[in-house]
N, C-alpha and C positions, 0 to 999 in steps of 0.2 A: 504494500500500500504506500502511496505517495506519501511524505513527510515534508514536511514547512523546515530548511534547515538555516541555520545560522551561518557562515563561515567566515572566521576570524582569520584570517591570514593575510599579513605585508609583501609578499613575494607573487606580483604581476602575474607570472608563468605558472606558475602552481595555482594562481588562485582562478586563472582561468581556464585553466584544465581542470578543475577537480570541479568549475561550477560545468565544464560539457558533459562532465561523467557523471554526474547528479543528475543534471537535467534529462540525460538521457534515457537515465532508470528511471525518471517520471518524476522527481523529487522538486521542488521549491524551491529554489537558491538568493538567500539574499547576500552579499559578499559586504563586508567592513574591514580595513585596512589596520585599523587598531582599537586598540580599549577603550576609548573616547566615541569612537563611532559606532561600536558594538552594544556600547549603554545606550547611548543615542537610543538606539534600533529597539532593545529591550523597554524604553518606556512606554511604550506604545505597541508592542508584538510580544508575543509569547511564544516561541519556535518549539518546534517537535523534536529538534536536536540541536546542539550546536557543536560545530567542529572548532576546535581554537588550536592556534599556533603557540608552541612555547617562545618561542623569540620574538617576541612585536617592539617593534618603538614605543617609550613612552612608559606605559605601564605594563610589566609582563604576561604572560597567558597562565604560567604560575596565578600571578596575585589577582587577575584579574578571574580567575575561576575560586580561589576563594574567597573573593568580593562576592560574587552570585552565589556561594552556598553558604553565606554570613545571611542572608536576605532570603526569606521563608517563601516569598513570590517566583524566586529562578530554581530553589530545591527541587523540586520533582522533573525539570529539565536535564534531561541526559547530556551528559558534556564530553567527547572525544579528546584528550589532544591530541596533538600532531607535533613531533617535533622530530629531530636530526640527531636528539641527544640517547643515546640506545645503552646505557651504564646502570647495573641494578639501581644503584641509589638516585637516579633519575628519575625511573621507574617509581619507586618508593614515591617519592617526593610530589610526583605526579597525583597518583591516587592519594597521597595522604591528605590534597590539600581537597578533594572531593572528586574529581575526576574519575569519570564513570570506567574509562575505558582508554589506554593508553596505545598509539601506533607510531612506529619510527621510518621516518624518512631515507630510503625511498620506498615507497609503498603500491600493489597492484590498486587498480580501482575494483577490482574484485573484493578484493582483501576488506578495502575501507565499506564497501555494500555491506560486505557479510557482519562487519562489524556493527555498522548502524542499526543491520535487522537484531543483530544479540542488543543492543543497550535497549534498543523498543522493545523487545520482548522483555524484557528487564521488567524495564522502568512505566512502561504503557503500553502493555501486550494489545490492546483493545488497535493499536496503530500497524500491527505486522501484517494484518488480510488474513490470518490463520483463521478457519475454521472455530469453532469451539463449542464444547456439548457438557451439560448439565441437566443431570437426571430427566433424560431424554428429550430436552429440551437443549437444538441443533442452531446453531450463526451460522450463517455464510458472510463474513462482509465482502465478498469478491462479486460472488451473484447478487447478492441483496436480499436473500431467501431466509425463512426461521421456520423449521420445523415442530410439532411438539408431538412426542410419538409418533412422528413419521408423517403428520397432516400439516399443511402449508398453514403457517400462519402471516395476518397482512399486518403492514405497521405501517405509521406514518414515518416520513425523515427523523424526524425527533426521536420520537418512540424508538425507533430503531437503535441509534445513538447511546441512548438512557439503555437499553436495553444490551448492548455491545458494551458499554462499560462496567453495566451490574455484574455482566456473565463474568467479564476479568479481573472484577476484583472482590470476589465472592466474601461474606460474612462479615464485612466491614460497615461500621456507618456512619452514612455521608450524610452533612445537613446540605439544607438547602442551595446554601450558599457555595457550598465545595462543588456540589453538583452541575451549581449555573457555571463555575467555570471551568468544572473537568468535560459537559458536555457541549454546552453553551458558548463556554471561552469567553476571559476574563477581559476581553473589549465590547463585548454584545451587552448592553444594558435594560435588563428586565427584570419584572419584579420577583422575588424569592416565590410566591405563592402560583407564578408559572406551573412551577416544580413539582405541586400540587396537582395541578389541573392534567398534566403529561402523563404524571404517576397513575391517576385514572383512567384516561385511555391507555397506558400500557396494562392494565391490570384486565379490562377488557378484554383487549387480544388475546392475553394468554386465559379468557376462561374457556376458548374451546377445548382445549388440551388439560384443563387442570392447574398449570403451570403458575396463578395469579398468586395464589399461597406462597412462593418466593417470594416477593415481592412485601417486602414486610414492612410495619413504619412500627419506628423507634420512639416512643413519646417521649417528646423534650429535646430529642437529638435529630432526627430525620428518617432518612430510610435506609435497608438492609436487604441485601439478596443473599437468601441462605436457604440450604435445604434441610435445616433442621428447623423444628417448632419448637 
């Protein structure tokens, strides 16, 4: 599945080869030259990954990745670096400052796909296109299809969404507000009791199949997809 990706990199040639090899696999490329530009980008975007350079002018890809995981808003953004430097204690130093996932230069464009699809799957499986099944209740997000024991279920876009994120992130709960910007996204401006209204028509859907009983609400906190009562 396509991804909105970030990439942080000062190196002309690199960064306009890595935005044809993104592009190519279907991905979003927005390109920032340094740390100043890349905040820029972040106050107003929220990306599905972001690739950063450890050498940048100015402020490094070091401090600039533990700048966004000091800040509760860039946490749940998966962060790759990229750098040239290939010494365990680089390494180390890499992930220790939060860094999801570490690759050294020079690197295939295979290599760096297969890695973005491992930090989505990680970090927001709901973004890989994989399949996913829960007590006989079937995703497609590639077709668009949900089955529940086997009988086609319809959704709306939303629905859908709310419903691709429950399946990935099972027994957990989301308020309101976590919701509006895990499916919603934290620039679309609407009211928390949406969340409400969605939560009913998904509940719908799934009473052809039985499936609605997932679908739990958590009083005082929000809601919960689990398949235990």
């Amino acid at each position: 599945m396509a991804a909105n990706i970030l990439l942080v990199e000062d190196e002309p040639g690199i960064q306009e080869l890595l935005k044809l090899n993104l592009g190519q696999a279907g991905h979003q490329v927005t390109a920032a030259e340094d740390a100043e530009g890349a905040l820029l980008y972040l106050k107003t975007t929220l990306p599905d990954v972001i690739l950063l350079d450890w050498m940048l002018p100015g402020m490094s890809g070091l401090d600039l990745c533990r700048r966004l995981r000091a800040d509760k808003r860039y946490q749940p953004v998966p962060i790759i670096m990229l750098t040239a430097r290939g010494e365990e204690q680089d390494r180390v130093n890499g992930l220790d400052t939060g860094a999801d996932d570490y690759i050294t230069k020079p690197f295939s464009p295979r290599e760096l796909m297969s890695r973005i699809r491992a930090v989505l799957r990680r970090r927001a499986p709901q973004m890989t296109g994989e399949p996913v099944e829960v007590a006989g209740l079937r995703l497609d997000p590639t077709s668009h299809r949900v089955t529940g024991n086997g009988k086609p279920l319809e959704f709306g876009p939303t629905e859908f969404r709310l419903l691709h994120f429950f399946m990935t992130h099972p027994e957990r709960v989301y308020s309101r507000a976590q919701l509006l910007d895990q499916v919603w996204g934290d620039d679309v401006f609407v009211e928390e009791r949406t969340v409400d209204v969605h939560i009913r028509r998904l509940r719908l859907s799934l009473e052809g199949s039985g499936h609605d009983r997932l679908i739990q609400t958590v009083r005082g906190s929000g809601y919960r997809f689990s398949v235990q009562q």
